[in-house]
N, CA and C atoms as an extended XYZ file, in Angstrom:
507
Properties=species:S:1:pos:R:3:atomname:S:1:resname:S:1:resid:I:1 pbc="F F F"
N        21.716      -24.840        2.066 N   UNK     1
C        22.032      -24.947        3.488 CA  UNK     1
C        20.821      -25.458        4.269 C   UNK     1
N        20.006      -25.162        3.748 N   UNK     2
C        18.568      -25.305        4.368 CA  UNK     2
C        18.338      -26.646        4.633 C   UNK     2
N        17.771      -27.410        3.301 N   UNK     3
C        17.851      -28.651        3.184 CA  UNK     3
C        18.767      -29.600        3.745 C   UNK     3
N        19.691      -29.298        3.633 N   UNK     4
C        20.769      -30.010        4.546 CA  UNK     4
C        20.584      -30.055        5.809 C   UNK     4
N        20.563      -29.040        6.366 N   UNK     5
C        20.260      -28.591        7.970 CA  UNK     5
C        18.387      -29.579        8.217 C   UNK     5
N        17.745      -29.966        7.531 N   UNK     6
C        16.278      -30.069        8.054 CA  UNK     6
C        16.331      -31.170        8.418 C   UNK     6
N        17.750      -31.787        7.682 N   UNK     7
C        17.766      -33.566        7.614 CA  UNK     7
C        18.507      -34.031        8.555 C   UNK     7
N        19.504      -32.914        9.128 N   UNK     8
C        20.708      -32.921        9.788 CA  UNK     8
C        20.361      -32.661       11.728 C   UNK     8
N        19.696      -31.658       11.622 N   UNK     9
C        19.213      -31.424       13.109 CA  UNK     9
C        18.116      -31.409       13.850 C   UNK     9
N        17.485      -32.776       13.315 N   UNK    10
C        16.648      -33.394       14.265 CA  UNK    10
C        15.784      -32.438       14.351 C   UNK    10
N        15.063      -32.669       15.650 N   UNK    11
C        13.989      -31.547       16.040 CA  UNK    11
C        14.398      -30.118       16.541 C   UNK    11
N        15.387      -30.068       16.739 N   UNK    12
C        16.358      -28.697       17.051 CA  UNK    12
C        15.820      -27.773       16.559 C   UNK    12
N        14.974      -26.786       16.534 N   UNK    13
C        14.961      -25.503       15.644 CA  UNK    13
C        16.071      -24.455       15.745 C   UNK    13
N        16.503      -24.708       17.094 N   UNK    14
C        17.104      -23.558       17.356 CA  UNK    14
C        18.458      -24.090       16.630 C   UNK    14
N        19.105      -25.385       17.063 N   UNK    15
C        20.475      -26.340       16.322 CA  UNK    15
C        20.399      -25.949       14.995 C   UNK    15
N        19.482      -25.975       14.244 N   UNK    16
C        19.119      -25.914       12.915 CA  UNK    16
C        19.260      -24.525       12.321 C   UNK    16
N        19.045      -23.347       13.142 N   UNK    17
C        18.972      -22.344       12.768 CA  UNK    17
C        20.440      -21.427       12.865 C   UNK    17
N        21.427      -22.137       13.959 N   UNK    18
C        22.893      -21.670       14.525 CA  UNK    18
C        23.523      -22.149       12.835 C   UNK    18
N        22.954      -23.425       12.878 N   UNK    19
C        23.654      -24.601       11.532 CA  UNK    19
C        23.758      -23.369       10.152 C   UNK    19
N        22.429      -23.411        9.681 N   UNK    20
C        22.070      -22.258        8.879 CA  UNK    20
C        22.878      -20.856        8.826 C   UNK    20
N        22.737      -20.453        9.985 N   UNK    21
C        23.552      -19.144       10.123 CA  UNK    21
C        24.929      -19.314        9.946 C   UNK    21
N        25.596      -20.322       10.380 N   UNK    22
C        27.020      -20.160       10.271 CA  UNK    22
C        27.496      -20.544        8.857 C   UNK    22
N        26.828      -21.491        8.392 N   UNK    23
C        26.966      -21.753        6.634 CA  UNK    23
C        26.848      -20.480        6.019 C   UNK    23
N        25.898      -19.714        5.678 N   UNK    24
C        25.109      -18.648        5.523 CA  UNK    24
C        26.594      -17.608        5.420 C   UNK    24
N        27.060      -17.707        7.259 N   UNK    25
C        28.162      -16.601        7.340 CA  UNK    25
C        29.632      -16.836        6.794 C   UNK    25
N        29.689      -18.431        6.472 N   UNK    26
C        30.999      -18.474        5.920 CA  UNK    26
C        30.747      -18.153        4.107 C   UNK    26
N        29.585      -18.505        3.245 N   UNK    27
C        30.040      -18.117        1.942 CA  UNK    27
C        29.510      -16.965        2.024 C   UNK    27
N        29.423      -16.250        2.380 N   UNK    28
C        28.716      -14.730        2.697 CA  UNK    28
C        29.776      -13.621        2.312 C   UNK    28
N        30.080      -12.211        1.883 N   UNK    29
C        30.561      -11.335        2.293 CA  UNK    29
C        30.190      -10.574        3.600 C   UNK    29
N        31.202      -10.000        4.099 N   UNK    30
C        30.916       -9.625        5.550 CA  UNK    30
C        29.822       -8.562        5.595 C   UNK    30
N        29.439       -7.944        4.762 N   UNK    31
C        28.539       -7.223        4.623 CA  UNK    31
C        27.040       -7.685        4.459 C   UNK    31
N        27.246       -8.780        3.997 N   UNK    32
C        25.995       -9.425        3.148 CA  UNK    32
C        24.831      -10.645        4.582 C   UNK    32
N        23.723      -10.540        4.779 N   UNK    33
C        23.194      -11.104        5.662 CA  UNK    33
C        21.500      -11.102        4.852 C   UNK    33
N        20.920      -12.439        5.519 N   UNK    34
C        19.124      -12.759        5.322 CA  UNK    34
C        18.273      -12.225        6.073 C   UNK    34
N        17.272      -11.968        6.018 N   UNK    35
C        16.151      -12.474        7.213 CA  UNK    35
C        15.744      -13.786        6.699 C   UNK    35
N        15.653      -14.544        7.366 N   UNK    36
C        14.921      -15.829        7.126 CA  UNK    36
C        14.101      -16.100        8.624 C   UNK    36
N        12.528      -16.748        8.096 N   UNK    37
C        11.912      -17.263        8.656 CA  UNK    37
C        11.388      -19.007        8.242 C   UNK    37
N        11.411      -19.815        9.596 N   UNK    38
C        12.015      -21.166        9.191 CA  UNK    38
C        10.473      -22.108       10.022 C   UNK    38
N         9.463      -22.395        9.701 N   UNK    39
C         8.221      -23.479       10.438 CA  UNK    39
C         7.873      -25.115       10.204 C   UNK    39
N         7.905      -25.207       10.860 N   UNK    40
C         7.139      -26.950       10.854 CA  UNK    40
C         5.707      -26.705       11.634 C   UNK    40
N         5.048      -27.563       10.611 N   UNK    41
C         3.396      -27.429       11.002 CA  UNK    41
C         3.280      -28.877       10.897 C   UNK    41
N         2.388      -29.266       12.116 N   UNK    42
C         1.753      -30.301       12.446 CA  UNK    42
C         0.385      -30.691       12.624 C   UNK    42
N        -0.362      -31.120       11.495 N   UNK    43
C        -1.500      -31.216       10.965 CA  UNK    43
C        -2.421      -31.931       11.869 C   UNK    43
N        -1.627      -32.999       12.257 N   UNK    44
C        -2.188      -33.384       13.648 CA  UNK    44
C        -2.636      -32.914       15.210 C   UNK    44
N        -1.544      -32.273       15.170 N   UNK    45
C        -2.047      -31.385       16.852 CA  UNK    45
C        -2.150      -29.946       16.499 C   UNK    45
N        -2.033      -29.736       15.213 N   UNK    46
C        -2.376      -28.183       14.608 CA  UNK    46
C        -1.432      -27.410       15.621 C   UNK    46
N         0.170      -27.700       15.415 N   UNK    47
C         0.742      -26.392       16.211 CA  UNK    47
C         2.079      -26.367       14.682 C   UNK    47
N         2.561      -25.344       15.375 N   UNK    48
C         3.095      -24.824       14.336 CA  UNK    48
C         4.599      -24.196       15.057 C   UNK    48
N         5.673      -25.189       14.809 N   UNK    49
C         6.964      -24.459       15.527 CA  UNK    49
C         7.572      -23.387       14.566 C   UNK    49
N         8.118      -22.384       15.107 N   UNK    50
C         9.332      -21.374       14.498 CA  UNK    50
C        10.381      -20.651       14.546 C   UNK    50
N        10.866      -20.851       14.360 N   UNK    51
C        11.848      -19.479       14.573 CA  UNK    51
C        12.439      -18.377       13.368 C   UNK    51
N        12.541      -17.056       13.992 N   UNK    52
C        12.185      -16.562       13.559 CA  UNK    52
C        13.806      -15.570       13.480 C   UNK    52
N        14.262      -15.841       12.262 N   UNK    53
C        15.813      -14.940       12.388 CA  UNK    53
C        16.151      -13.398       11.568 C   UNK    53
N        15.540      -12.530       12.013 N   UNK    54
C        15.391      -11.348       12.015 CA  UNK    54
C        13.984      -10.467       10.789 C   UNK    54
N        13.419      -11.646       10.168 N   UNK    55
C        12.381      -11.366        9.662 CA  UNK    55
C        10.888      -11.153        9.623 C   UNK    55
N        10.363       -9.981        8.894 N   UNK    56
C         9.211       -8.962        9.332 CA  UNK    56
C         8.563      -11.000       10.268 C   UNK    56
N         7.942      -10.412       10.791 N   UNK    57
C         7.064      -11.227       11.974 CA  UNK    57
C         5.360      -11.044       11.659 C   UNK    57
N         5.712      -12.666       11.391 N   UNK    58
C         4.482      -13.326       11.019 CA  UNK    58
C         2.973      -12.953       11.588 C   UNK    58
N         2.163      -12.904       11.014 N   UNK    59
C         1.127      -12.623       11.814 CA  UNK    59
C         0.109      -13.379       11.507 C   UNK    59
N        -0.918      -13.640       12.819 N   UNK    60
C        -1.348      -14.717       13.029 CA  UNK    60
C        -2.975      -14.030       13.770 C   UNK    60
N        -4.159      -14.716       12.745 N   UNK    61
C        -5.489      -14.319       13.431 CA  UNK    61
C        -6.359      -14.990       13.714 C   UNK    61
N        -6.808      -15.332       14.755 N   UNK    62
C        -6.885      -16.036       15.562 CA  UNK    62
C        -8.736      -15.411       15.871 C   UNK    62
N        -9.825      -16.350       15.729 N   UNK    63
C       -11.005      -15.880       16.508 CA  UNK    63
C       -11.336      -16.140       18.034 C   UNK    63
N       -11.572      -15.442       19.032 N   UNK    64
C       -11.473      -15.232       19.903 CA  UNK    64
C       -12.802      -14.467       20.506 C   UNK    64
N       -13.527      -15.866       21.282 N   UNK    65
C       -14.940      -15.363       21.585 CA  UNK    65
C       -15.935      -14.366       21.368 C   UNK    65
N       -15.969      -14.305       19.968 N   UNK    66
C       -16.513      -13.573       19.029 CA  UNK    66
C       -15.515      -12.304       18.647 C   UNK    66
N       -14.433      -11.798       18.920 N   UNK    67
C       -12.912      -11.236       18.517 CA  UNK    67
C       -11.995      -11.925       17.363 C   UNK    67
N       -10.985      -11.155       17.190 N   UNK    68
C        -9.950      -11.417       16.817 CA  UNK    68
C        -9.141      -10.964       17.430 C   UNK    68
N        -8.103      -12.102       17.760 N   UNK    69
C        -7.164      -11.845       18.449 CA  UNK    69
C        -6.109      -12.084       17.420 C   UNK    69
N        -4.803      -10.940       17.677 N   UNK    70
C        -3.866      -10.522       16.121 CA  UNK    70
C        -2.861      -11.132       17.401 C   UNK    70
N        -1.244      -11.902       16.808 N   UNK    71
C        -0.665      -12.011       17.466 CA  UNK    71
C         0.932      -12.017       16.325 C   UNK    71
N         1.861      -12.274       16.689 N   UNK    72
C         2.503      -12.075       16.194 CA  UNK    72
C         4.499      -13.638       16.142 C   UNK    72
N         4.686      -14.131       15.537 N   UNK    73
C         5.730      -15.059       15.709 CA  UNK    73
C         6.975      -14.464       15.429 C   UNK    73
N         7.342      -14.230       16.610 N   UNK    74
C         8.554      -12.911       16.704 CA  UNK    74
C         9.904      -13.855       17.322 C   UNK    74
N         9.576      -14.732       17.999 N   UNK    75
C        10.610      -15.501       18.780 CA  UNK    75
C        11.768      -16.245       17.455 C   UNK    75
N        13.056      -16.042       18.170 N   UNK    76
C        14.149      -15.778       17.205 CA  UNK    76
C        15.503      -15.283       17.591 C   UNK    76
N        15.937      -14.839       16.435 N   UNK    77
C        16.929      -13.920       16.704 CA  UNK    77
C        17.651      -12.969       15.593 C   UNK    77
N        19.129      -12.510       15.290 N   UNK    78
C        19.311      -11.991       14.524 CA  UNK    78
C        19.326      -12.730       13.461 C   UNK    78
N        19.475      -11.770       12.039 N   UNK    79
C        19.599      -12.251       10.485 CA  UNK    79
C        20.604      -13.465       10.624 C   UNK    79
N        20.414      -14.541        9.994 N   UNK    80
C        21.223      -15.486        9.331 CA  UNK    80
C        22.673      -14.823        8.538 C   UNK    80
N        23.763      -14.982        8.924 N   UNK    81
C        24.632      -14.619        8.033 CA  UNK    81
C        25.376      -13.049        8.401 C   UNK    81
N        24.895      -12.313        9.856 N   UNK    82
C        25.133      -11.184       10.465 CA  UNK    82
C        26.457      -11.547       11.761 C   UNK    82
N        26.081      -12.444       12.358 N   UNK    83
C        27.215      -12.715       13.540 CA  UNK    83
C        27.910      -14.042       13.312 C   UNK    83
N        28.624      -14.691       13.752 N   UNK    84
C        29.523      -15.934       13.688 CA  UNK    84
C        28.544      -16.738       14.216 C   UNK    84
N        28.350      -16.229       15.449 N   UNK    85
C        27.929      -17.055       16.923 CA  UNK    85
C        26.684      -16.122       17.242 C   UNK    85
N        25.603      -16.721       16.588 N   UNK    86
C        24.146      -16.174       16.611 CA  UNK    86
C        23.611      -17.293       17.755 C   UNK    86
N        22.678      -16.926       18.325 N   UNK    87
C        21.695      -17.632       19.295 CA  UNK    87
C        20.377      -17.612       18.651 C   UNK    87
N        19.625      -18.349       18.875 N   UNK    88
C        18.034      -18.544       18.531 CA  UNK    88
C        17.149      -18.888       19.512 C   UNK    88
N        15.777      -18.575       19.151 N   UNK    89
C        15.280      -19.323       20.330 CA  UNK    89
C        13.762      -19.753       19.438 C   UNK    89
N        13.144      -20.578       19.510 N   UNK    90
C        12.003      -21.316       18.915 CA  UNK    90
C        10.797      -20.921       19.880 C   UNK    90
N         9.684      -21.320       19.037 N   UNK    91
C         8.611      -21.111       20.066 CA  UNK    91
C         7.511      -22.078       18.840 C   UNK    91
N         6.436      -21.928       19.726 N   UNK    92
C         5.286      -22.939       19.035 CA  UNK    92
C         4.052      -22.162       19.210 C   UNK    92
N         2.840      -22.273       18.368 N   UNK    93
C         1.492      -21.881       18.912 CA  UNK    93
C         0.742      -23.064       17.922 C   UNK    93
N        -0.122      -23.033       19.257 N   UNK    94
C        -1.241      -24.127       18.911 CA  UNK    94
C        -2.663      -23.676       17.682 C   UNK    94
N        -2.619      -24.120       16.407 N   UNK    95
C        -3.940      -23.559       15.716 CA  UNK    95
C        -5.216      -23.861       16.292 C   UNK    95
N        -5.858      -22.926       15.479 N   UNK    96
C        -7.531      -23.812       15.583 CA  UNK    96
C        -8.339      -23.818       14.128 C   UNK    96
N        -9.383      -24.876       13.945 N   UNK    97
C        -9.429      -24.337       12.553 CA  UNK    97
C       -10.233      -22.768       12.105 C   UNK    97
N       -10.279      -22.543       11.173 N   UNK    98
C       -10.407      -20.978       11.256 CA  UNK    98
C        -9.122      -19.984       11.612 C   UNK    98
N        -7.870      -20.430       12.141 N   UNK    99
C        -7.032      -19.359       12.215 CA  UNK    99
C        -6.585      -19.390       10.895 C   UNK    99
N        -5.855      -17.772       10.803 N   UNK   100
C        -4.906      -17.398        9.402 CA  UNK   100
C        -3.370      -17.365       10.099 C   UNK   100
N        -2.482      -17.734        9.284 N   UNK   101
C        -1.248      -17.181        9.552 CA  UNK   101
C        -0.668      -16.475        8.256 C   UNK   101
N        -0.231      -15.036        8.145 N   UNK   102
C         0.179      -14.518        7.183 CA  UNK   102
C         1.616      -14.279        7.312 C   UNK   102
N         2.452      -14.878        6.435 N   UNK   103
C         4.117      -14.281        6.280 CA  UNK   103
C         4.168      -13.197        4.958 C   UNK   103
N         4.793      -12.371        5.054 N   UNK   104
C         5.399      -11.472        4.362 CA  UNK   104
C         6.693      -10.937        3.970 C   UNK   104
N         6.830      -10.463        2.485 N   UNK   105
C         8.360       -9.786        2.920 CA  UNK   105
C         8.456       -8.455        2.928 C   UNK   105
N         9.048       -7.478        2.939 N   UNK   106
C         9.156       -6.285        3.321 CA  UNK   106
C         8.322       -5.268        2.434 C   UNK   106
N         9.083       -5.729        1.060 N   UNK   107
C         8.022       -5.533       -0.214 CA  UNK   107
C         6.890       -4.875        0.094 C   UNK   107
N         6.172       -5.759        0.700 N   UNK   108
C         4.952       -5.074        1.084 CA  UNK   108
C         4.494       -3.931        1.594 C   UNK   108
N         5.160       -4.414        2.763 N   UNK   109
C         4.601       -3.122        4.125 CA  UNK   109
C         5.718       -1.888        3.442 C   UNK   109
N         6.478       -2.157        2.808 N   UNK   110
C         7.352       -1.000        2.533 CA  UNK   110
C         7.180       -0.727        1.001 C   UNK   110
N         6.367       -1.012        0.298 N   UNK   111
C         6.038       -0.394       -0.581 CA  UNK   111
C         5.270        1.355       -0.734 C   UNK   111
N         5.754        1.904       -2.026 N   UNK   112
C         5.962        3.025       -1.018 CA  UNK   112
C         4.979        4.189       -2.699 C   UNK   112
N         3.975        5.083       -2.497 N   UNK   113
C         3.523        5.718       -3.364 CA  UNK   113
C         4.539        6.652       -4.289 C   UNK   113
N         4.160        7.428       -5.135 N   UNK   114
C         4.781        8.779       -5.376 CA  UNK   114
C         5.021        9.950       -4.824 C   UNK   114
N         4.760        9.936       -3.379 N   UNK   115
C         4.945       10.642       -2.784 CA  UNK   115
C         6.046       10.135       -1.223 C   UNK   115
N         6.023        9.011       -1.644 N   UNK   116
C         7.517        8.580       -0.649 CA  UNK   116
C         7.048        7.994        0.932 C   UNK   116
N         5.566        7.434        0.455 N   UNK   117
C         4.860        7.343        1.782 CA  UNK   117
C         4.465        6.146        1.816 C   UNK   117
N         5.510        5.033        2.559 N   UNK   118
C         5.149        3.540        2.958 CA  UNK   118
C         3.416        3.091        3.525 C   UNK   118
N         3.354        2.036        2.488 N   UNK   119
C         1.858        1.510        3.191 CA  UNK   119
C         1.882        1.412        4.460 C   UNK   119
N         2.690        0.150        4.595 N   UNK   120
C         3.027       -0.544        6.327 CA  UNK   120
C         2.548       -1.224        6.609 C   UNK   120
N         2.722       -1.868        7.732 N   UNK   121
C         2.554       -2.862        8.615 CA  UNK   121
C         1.090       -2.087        9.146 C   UNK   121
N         0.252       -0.848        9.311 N   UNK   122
C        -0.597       -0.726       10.401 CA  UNK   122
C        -1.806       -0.898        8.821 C   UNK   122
N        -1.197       -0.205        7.891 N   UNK   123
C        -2.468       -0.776        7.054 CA  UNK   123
C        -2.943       -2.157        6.429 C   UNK   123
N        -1.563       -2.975        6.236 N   UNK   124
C        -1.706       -4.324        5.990 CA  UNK   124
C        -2.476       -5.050        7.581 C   UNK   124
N        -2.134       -4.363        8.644 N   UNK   125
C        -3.376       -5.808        9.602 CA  UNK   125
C        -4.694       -4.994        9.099 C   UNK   125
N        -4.678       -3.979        9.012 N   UNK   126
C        -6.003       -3.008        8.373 CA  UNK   126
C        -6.994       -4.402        7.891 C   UNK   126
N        -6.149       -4.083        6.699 N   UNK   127
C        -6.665       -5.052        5.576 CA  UNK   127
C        -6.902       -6.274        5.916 C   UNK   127
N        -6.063       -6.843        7.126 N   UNK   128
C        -6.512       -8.349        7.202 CA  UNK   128
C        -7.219       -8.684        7.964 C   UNK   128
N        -8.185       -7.714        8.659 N   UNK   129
C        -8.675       -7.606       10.359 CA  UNK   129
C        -9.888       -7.515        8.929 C   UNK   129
N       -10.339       -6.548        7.942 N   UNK   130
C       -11.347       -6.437        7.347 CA  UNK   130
C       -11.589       -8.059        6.079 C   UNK   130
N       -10.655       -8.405        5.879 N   UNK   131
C       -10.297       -9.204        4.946 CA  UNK   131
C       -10.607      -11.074        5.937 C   UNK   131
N       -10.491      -10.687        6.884 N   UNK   132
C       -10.340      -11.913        7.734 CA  UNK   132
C       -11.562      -12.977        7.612 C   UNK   132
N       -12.885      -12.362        7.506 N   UNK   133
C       -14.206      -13.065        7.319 CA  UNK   133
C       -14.133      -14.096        6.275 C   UNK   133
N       -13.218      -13.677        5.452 N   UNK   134
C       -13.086      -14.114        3.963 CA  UNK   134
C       -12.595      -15.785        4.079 C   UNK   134
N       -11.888      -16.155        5.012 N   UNK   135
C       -10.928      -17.037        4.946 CA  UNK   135
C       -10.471      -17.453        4.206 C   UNK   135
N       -10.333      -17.221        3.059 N   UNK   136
C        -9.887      -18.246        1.889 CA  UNK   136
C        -8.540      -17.682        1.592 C   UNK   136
N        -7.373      -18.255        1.480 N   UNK   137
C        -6.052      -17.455        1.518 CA  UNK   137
C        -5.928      -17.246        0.174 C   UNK   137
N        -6.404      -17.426       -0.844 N   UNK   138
C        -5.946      -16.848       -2.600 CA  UNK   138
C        -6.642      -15.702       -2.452 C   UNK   138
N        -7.973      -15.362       -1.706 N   UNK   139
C        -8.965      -14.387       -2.123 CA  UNK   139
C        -8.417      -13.396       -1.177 C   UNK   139
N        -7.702      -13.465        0.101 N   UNK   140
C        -7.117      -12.463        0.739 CA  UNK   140
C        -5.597      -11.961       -0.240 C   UNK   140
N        -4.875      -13.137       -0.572 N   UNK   141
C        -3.652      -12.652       -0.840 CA  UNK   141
C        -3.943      -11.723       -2.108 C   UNK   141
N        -5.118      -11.958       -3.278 N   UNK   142
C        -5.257      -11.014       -4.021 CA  UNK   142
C        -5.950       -9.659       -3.846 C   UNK   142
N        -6.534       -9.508       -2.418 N   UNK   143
C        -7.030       -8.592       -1.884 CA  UNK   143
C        -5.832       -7.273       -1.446 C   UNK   143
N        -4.801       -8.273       -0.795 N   UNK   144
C        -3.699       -7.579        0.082 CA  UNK   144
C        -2.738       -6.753       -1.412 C   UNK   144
N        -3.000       -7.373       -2.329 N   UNK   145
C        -1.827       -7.009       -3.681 CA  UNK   145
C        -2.755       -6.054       -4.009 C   UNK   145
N        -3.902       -5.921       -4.101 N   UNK   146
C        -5.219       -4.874       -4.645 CA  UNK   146
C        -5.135       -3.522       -3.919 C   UNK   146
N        -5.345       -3.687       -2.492 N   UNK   147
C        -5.023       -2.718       -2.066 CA  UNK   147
C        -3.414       -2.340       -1.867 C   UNK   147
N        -2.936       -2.947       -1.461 N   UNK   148
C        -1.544       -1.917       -1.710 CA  UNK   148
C        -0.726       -1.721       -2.938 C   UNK   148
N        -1.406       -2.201       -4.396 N   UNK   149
C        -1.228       -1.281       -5.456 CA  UNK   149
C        -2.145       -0.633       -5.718 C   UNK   149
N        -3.243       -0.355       -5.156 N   UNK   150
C        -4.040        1.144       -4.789 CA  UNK   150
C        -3.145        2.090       -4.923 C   UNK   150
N        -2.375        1.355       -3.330 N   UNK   151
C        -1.794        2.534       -2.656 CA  UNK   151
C        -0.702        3.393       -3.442 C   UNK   151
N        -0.283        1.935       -4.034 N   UNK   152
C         1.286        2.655       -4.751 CA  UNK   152
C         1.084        3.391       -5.901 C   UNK   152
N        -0.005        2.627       -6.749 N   UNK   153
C        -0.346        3.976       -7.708 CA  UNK   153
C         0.475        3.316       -8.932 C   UNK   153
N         1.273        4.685       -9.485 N   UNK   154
C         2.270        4.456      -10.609 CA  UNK   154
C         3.264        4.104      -10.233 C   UNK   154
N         3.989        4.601       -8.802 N   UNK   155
C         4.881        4.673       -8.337 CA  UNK   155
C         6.248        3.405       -8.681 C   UNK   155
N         7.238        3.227       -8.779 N   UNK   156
C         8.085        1.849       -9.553 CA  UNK   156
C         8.188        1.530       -7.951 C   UNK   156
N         8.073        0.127       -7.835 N   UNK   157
C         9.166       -0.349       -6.829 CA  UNK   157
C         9.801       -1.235       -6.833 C   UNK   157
N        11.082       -1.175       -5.623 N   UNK   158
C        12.300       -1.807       -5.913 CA  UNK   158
C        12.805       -3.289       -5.265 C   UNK   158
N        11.344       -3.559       -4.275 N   UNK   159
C        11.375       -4.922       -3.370 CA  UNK   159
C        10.920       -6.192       -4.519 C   UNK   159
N        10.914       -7.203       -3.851 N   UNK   160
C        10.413       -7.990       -3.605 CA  UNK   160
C         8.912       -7.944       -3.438 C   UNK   160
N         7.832       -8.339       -3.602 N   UNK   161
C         6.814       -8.455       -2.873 CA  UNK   161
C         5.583       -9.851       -2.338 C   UNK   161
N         6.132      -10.485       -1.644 N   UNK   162
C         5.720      -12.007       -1.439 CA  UNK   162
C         5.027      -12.034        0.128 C   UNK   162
N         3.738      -12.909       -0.546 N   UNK   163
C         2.671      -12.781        0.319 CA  UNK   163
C         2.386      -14.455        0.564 C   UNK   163
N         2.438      -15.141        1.579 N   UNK   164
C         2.014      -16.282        1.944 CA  UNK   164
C         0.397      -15.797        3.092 C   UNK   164
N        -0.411      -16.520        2.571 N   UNK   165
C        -1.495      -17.102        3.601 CA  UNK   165
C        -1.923      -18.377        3.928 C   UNK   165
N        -1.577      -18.342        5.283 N   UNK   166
C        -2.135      -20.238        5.524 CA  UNK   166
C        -3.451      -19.983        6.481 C   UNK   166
N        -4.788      -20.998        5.576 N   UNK   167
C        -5.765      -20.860        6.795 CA  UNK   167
C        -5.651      -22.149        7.319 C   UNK   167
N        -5.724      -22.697        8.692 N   UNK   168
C        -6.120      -23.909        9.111 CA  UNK   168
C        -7.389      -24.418        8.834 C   UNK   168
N        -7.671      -25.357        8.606 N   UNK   169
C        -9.175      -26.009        8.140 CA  UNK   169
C        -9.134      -27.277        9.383 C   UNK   169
């Protein structure tokens, strides 16, 4: 559906993402729905469009007059494959070089010890607020898998666990 839709609706993110969803909802069971998150990056003016249809939200670090500024690509809407007649909405942010953008899937932040106790979302920016100096996205993403199978231990789990890092250069 994807592919089809990238070729099909122009610069539309949002056209593209209704397109998606309604394909999505017709071979679907009524029960059955995605998160999908969908970007175009432009190497040239370093911005980066998205939208964002009900999945964990991207995060994005950004240096900021000697800071980091953490932000987040939340703009969107519901899961792909949940309503008939979904709405979207797109948004853009401008890079610089030195920013990170990290996507994730749930896997992660919801990976969970032997004692039934999710890492999360507050220890994964943990890790990437300490991890951030590093810039190099293989040496973080094996950092982020290090520590949160720390965390998990022996424990089995039942996600997914997929880690994208993009640094701008």
């Amino acid at each position: 559906s994807l592919r089809g839709q990238t070729l099909a609706a122009g610069e539309s993110l949002e056209e593209l993402m209704c397109n998606v969803n309604r394909l999505v909802y017709a071979a679907s069971p009524i029960n059955l729905y995605a998160t999908f998150f969908y970007s175009q990056y432009d190497p040239e003016s370093r911005r980066l469009s998205y939208v964002n249809a009900g999945h964990n939200a991207p995060i994005v670090l950004q240096r900021n007059n000697g800071g980091l500024r953490i932000s987040r690509l939340d703009a969107g809407g519901p899961p792909v494959g949940m309503l008939i007649q979904s709405q979207y909405q797109s948004s853009q942010i401008d890079l610089k070089s030195g920013d990170l953008v990290v996507l994730f899937t749930d896997g992660i932040t919801e990976s969970m010890n032997l004692r039934e106790e999710e890492w999360g979302e507050e220890n994964l920016l943990r890790t990437l607020r300490e991890l951030d100096a590093i810039g190099e996205p293989e040496k973080i993403v094996r950092a982020v898998f290090r520590y949160a199978d720390e965390f998990v231990g022996e424990a089995p789990q039942h996600d997914d666990m997929t880690l994208v890092v993009l640094a701008v250069r």
